[in-house]
matplotlib code that plots the C-alpha trace (Angstrom):
import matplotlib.pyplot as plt

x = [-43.3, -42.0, -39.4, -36.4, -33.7, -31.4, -28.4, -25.3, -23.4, -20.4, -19.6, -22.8, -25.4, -26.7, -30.6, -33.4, -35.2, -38.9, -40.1, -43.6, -41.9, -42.4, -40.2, -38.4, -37.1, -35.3, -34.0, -32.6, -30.8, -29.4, -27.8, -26.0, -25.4, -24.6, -23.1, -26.8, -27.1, -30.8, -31.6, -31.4, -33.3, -35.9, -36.0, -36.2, -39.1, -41.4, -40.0, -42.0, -40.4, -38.1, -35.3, -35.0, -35.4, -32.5, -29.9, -31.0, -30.0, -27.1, -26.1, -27.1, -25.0, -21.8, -22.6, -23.6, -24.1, -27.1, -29.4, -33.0, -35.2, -38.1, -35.9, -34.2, -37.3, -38.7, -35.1, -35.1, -38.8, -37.4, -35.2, -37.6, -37.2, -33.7, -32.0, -29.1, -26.0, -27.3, -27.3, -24.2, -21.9, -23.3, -22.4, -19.0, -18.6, -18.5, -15.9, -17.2, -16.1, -18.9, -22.2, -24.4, -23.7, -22.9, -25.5, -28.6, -27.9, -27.9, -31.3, -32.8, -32.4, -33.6, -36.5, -37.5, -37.5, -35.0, -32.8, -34.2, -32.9, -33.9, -31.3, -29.0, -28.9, -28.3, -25.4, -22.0, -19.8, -16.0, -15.7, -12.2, -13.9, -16.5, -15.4, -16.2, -18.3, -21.7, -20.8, -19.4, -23.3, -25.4, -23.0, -23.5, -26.7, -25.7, -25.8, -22.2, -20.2, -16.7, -13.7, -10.1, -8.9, -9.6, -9.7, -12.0, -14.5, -15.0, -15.6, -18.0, -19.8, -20.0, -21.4, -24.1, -24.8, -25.4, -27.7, -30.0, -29.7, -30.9, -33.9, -34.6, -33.7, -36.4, -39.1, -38.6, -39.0, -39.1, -36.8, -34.6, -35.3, -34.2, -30.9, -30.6, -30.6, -28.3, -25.6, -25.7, -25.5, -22.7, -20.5, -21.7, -20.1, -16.6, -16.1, -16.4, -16.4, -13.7, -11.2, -12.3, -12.2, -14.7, -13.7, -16.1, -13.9, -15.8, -14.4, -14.3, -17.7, -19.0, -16.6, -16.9, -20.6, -21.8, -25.2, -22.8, -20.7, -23.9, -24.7, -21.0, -21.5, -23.7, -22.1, -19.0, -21.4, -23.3, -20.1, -19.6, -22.6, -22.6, -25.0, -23.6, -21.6, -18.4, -16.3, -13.9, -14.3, -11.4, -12.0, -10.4, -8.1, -10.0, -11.9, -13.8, -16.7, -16.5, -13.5, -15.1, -17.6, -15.3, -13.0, -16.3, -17.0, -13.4, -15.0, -17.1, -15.1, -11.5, -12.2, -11.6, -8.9, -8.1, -6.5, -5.1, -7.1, -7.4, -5.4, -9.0, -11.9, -14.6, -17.9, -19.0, -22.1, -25.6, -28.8, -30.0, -27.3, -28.6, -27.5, -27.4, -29.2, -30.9, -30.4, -32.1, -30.8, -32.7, -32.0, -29.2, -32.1, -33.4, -30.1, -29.4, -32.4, -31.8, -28.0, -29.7, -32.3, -29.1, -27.1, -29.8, -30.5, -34.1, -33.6, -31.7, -28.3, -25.4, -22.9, -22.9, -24.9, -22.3, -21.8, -22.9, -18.9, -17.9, -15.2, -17.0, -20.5, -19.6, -17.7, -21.2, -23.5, -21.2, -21.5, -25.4, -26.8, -28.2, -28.2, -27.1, -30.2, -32.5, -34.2, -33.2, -34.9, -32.3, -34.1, -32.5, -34.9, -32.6, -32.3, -30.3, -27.4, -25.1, -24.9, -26.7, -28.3, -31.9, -32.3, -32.6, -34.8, -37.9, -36.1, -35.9, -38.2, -38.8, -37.8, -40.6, -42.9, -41.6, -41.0, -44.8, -43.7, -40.7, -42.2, -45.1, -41.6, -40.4, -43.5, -43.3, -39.8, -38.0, -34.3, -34.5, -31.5, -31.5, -28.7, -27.1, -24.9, -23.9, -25.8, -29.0, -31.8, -30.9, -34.0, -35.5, -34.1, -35.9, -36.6, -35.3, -34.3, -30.7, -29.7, -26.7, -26.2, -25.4, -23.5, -19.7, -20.6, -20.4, -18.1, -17.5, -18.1, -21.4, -23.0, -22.8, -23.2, -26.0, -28.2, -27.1, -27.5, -31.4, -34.7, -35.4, -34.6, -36.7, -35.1, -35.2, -34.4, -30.9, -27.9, -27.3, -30.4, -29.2, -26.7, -29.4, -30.2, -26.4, -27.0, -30.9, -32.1, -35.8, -36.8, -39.6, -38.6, -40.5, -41.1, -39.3, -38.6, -38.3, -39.9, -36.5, -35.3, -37.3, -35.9, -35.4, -36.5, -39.7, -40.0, -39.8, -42.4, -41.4, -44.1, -43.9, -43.6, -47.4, -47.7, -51.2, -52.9, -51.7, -55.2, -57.4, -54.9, -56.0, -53.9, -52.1, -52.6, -52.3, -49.1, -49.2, -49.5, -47.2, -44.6, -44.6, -44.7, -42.5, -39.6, -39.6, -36.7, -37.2, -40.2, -40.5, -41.0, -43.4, -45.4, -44.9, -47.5, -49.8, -48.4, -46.5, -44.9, -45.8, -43.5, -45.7, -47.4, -47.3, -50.4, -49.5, -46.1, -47.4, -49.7, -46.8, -44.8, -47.1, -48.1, -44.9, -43.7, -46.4, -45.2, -41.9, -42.9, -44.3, -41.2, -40.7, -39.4, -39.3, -39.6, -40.8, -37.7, -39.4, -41.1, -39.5, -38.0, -40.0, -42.1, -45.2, -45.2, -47.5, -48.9, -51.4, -54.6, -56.8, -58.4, -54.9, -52.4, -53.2, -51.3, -50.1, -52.5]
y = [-23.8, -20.5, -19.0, -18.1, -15.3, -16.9, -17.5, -14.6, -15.5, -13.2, -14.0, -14.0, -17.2, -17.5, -16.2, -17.1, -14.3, -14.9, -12.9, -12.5, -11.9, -8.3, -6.0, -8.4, -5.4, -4.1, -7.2, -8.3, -5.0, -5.6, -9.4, -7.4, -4.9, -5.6, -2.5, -0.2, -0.6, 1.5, -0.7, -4.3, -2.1, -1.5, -5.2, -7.0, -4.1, -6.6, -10.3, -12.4, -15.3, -15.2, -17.0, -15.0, -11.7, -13.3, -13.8, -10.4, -8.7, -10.5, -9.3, -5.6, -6.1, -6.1, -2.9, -0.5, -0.2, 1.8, 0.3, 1.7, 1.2, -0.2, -3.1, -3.7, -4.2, -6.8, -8.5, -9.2, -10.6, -12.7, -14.3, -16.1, -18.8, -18.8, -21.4, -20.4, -22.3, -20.1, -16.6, -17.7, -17.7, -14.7, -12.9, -14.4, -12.9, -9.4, -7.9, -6.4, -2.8, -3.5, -1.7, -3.8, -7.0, -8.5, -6.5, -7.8, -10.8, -10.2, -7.8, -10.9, -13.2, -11.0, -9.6, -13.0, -14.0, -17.2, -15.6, -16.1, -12.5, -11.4, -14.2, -12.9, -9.6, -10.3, -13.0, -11.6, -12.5, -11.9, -10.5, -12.0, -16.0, -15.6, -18.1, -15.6, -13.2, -14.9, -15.2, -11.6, -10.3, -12.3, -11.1, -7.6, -8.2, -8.3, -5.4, -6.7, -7.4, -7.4, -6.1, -7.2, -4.1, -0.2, -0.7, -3.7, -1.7, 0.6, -1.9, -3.3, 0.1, 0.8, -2.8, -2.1, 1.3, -0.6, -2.9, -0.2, 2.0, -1.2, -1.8, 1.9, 2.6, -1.3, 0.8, -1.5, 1.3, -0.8, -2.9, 0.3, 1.9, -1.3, -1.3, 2.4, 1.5, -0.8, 1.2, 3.8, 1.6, 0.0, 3.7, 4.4, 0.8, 1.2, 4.8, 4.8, 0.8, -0.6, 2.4, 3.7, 7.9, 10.3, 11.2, 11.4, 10.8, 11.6, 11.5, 14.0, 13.1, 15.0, 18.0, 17.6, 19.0, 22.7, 21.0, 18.4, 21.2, 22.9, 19.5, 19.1, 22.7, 21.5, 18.4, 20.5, 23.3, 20.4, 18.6, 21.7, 21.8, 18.7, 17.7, 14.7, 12.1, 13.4, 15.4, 16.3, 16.0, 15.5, 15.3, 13.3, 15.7, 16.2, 18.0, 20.9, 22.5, 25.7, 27.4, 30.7, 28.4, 25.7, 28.8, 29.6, 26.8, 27.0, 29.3, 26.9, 24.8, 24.5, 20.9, 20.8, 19.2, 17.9, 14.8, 12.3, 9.4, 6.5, 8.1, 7.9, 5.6, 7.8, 7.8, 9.2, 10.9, 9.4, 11.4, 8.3, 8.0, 8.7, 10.5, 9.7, 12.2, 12.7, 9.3, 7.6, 7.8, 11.2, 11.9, 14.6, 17.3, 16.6, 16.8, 19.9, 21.7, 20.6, 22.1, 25.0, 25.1, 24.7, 27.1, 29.5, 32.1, 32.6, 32.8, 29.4, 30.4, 29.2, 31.5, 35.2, 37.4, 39.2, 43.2, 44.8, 46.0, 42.6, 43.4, 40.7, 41.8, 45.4, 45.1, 42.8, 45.8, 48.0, 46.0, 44.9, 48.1, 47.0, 49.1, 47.8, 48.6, 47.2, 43.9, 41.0, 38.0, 34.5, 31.6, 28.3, 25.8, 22.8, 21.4, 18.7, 19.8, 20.2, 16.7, 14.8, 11.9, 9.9, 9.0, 12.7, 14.0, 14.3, 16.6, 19.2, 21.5, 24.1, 28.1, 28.9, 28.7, 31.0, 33.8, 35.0, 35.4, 36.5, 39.4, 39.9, 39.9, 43.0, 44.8, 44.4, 45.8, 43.0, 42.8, 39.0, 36.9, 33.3, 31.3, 28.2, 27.1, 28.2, 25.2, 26.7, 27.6, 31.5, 33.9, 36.3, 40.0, 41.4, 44.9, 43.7, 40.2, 39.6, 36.2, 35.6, 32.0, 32.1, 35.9, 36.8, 38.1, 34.4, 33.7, 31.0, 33.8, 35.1, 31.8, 32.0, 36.1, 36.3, 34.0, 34.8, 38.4, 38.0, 39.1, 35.6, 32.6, 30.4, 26.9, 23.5, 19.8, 21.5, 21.8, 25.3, 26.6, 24.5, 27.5, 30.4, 28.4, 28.9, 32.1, 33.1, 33.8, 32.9, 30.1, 28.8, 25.8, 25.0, 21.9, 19.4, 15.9, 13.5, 13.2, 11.5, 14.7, 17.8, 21.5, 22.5, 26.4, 27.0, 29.8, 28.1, 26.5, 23.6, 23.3, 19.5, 18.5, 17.6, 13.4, 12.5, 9.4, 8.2, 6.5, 9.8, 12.8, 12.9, 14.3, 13.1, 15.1, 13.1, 12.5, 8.8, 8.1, 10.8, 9.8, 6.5, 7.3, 10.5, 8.0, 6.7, 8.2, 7.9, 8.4, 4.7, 3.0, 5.7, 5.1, 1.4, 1.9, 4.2, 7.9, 10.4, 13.5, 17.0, 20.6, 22.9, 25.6, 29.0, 29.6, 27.6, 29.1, 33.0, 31.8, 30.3, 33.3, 35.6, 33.6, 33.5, 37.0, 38.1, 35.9, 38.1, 40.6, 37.8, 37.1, 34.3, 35.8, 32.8, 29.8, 26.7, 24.5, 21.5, 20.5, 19.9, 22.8, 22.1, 24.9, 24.8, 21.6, 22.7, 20.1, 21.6, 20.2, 21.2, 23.8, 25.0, 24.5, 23.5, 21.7, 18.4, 16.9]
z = [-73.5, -72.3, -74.4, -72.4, -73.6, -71.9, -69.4, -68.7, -65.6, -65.8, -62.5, -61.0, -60.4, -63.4, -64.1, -66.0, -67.4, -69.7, -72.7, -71.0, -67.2, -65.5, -66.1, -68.9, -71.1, -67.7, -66.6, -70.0, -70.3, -67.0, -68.1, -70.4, -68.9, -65.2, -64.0, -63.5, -59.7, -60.9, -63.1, -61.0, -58.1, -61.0, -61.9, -58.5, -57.6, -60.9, -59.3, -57.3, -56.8, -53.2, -54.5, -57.6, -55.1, -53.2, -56.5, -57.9, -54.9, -54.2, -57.6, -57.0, -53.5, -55.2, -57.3, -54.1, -50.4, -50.7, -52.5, -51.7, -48.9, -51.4, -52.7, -48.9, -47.9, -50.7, -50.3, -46.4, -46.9, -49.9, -47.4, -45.7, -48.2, -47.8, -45.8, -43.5, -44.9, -48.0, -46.1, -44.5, -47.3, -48.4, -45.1, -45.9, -48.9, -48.2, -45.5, -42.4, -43.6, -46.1, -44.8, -47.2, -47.1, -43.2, -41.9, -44.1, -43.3, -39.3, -40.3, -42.4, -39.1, -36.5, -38.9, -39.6, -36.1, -37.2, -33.8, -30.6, -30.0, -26.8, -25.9, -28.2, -27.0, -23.7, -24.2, -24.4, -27.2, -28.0, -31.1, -31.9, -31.2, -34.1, -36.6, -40.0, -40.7, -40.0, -36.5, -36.0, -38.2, -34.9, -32.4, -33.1, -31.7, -28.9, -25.7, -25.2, -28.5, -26.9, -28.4, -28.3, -29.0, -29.8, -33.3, -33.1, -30.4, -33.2, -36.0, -33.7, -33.1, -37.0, -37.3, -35.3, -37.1, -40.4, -39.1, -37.7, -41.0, -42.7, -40.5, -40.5, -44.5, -45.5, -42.4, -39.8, -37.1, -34.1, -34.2, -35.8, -32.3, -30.9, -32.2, -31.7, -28.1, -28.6, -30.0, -27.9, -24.8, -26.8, -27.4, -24.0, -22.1, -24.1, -23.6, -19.7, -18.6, -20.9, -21.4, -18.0, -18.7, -19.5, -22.6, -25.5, -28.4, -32.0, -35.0, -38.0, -39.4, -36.6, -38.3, -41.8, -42.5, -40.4, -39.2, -37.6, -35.9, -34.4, -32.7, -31.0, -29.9, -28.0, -26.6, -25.7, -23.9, -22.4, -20.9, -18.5, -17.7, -16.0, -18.7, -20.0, -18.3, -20.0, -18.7, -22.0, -25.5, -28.4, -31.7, -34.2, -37.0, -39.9, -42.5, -40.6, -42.4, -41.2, -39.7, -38.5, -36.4, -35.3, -33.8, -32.3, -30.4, -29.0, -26.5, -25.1, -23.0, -22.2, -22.2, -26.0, -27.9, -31.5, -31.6, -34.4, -35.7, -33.6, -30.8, -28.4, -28.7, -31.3, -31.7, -35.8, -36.5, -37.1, -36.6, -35.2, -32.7, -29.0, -26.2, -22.2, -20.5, -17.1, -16.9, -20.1, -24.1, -26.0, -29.1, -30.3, -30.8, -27.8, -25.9, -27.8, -25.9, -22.4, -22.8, -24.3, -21.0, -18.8, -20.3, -19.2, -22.2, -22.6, -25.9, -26.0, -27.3, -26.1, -28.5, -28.0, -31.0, -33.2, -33.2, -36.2, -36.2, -36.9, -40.5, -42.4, -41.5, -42.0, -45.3, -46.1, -45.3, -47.9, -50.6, -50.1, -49.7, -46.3, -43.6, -39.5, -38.5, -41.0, -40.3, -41.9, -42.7, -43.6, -45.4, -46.1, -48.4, -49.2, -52.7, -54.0, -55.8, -52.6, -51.9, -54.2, -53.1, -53.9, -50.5, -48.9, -51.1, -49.4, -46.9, -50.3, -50.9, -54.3, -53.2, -55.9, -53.9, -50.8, -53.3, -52.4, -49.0, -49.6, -51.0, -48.6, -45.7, -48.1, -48.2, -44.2, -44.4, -43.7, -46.2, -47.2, -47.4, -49.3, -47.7, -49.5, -52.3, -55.7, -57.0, -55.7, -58.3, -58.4, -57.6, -59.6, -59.0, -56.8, -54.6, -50.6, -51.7, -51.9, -53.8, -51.2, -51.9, -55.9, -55.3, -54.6, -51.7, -49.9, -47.2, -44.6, -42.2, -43.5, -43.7, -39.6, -39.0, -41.1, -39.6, -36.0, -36.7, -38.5, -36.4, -37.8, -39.8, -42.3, -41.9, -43.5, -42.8, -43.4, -41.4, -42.4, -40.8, -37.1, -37.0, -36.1, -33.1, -31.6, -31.2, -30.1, -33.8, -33.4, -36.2, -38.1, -40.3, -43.5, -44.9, -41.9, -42.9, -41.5, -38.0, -36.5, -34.9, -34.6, -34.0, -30.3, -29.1, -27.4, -29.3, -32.8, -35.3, -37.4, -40.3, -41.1, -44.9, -45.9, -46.2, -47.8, -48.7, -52.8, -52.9, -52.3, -50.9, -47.7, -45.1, -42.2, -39.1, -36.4, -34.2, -34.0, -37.9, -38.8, -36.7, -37.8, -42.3, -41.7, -40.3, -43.6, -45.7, -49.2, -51.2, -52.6, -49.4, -48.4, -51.5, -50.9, -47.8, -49.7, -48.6, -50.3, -49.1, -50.8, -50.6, -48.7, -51.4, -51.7, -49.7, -46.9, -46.3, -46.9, -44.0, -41.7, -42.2, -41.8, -38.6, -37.1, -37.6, -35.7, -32.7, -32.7, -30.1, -27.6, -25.5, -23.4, -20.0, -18.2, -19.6, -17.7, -18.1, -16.4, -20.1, -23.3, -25.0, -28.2, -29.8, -32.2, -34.7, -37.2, -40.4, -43.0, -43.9, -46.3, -44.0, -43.7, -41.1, -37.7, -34.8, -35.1, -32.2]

ax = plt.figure().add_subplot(projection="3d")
ax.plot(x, y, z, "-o")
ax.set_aspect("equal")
plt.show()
């Protein structure tokens, strides 16, 4: 007979848990102990059994909303042996400001093809006549959820978020993509059919972080340009991440107008949010270079370079040491103490391994600049190589002269290192992950983050299979299918900055703006690096 610890409800269905299970050490802490959201991840990862999947992760649904991509996944597979009066009530027991709950439930049905969904998606339904919250999960499926009223229209659009960051977070890419197309069709219909005006509202997640702001730059260059199908753009009151840029962008369009929340139907930011140009949905990168194209700088920038007179820059140049004239190298290699958070980590990367090329930059007589936060790992002193992010020399105004005032800029998957591209800087960016959204500027290199084979290292280096495992967010559902992502080493960014530095002097006098304006995507290999073909 099997010896069973025991039962512990406390609130929960109650679970049976064996001496000789997987993972019974884990999951016999966790009875006791039911408030480590880690933990219960940890234990469903050793289950088996699709109805004890289900109850664990209905259990870990009440202690986050992110749970990771590894476990989403197992769970919406688990709930193929679920039956639908089951999923039901739990759809009704979370509210529909919950990102978690509702939305796994509508992701379970459409992913287990229990929806006949092209149907679905092409059946209107009025949000206010769905009976609870089961209803209202299915009918977000739909290319025409309609709202009762502007605050409804946006719960609806948020819905509809969480289900695609669900699908995309568990590596269901197509149907992700699906539901991106969805969404944006969605924003799209209620900001110009139902409210009739071509305003694009967006709210202040589009303010609140400085890779954010460099996007709505963008957007608010693009709408007088005739770029978009907008023709203003106000933006909810809120936090603002930078103040020295956001008085920048005030420039770009007298079309520009903060407003209070709720006052304007919004749109808040997702990287996986799309936007209507030329007639079809691109995403915000890609939207980003066709405004850059029509703005008509070779170079791409749609903010004018600072003087070297600017006060901040000069009263920089006093205290640094570093002259107007010299040439000045900014590099940006994200790590994880600024916003700490499992699931962006394979867009981090370890500065230990630039110093070598930092140093080479210096013996070229570049003045190197690390950008960043004070949570940064500082750098070892060193001759031409100015520790800027960890100093007192730091300044909401520096983080955007310096980098539009560099001959060039090392970037990573960072917002920070968007802002060079404002204003001309020429960039290579180290280390890119993930594949969503790649770096516009013809003149650029993005140096994707390696992603080899767990089973016998070997390398991915073609487009098709890259762009499919470096969608994948976090580094448990990438190992899940066999891969894992690397940093870049010291060798193989000495040779990408050595590379790039030498393109410098080739200037593009006239671009061909009838392509992409995408430059060089470069992966390494164990030759070295070559082009992603």
């Amino acid at each position: 007979m099997t010896d069973w610890v025991g039962y512990r409800d406390k609130g929960h269905l109650p679970v049976k848990v064996s001496e000789k299970a997987p993972g019974c050490a884990v999951r016999r802490q966790l009875i006791n102990q039911p408030e480590s959201a880690d933990g219960w991840a940890d234990g469903i990862r050793g289950l088996t059994d699709n109805r004890t999947i289900f109850r664990w992760f209905c259990r870990l649904a009440t202690l986050t909303t992110q749970p990771d991509g590894d476990v989403l996944r197992k769970a919406i597979g688990a709930t193929r042996a679920i039956g639908g009066k089951e999923l039901s009530r739990f759809a009704n027991s979370g509210g529909l400001s919950d990102r978690l709950i509702v939305p796994f439930v509508a992701v379970s049905m459409m992913v287990n093809a229990r929806l006949d969904i092209p149907k679905i998606t092409a059946t209107p339904y009025r949000f206010a006549d769905m009976h609870d919250n089961f209803e209202k999960a299915i009918s977000l499926l739909s290319e025409e959820t309609i709202p009762s009223s502007a605050r409804e229209a946006f719960e609806i659009m948020v819905g509809k978020q969480y289900i695609r960051t669900i699908l995309s977070d568990a590596g269901y890419l197509a149907e992700a993509a699906q539901i991106g197309q969805n969404v944006s069709a969605y924003t799209r219909w209620m900001r110009k059919t139902v409210y009739g005006a071509e305003v694009r509202g967006v709210t202040d997640q589009w303010t609140f972080a400085i890779g954010h702001m460099v996007v709505l730059a963008y957007l608010i260059k693009g709408q007088d340009l005739q770029v978009f199908d907008f023709n203003s753009v106000k933006v909810w009151r809120g936090r603002i991440a930078n103040r020295f840029l956001w008085d920048q962008m005030q420039g770009l369009s007298r079309n520009l107008e903060i407003v209070e929340p709720g006052s304007v139907f919004a749109d808040n930011h997702s990287s996986q949010n799309l936007e209507w140009v030329d007639g079809r949905f691109v995403d915000y990168f890609e939207a980003c270079g066709v405004v850059a194209d029509r703005a008509g700088n070779v170079a791409g920038a749609i903010l004018d370079r600072p003087v070297p007179s600017h006060p901040a820059l000069v009263a920089f140049y006093d205290r640094s040491g570093i002259a107007p004239d010299d040439r000045i190298v900014t590099v940006h290699c994200r790590e994880a103490g600024y916003r700490v958070n499992e699931r962006h980590d394979l867009r981090n990367a370890n500065v230990v391994e630039y110093l070598p090329a930092l140093n080479e930059l210096v013996e070229q007589g570049y003045r190197v600049i690390r950008l960043g936060d004070r949570t940064m790992t500082p750098l070892p002193a060193t001759d031409g190589v100015i520790d800027y992010a960890t100093s007192a020399l730091k300044s909401p105004e520096l983080d955007v002269l310096l980098p539009a005032t560099a001959a060039f800029h090392i970037g990573s998957s960072s917002g920070l290192s968007l802002v060079p591209l404002l204003y001309g800087t020429p960039c290579l960016f180290l280390n890119w992950y993930p594949f969503d959204l790649l770096p516009w500027g013809r003149g650029n290199w993005t140096v994707l983050k390696p992603i080899e084979a767990l089973a016998d290292r070997q390398p991915v280096i073609d487009r098709v299979s890259y762009a499919a495992l470096g969608r994948m967010r976090e580094r448990r559902l990438l190992n899940s299918f066999g891969y894992d992502a690397r940093d870049l080493n010291a060798s193989e960014i000495s040779q990408a900055v050595a590379g790039f530095a030498r393109t410098l002097d080739t200037a593009i006098l006239d671009p061909d703006r009838s392509a992409d304006n995408i430059g060089r995507i470069v992966v390494a290999d164990r030759a070295g690096l070559r082009d992603l073909v």
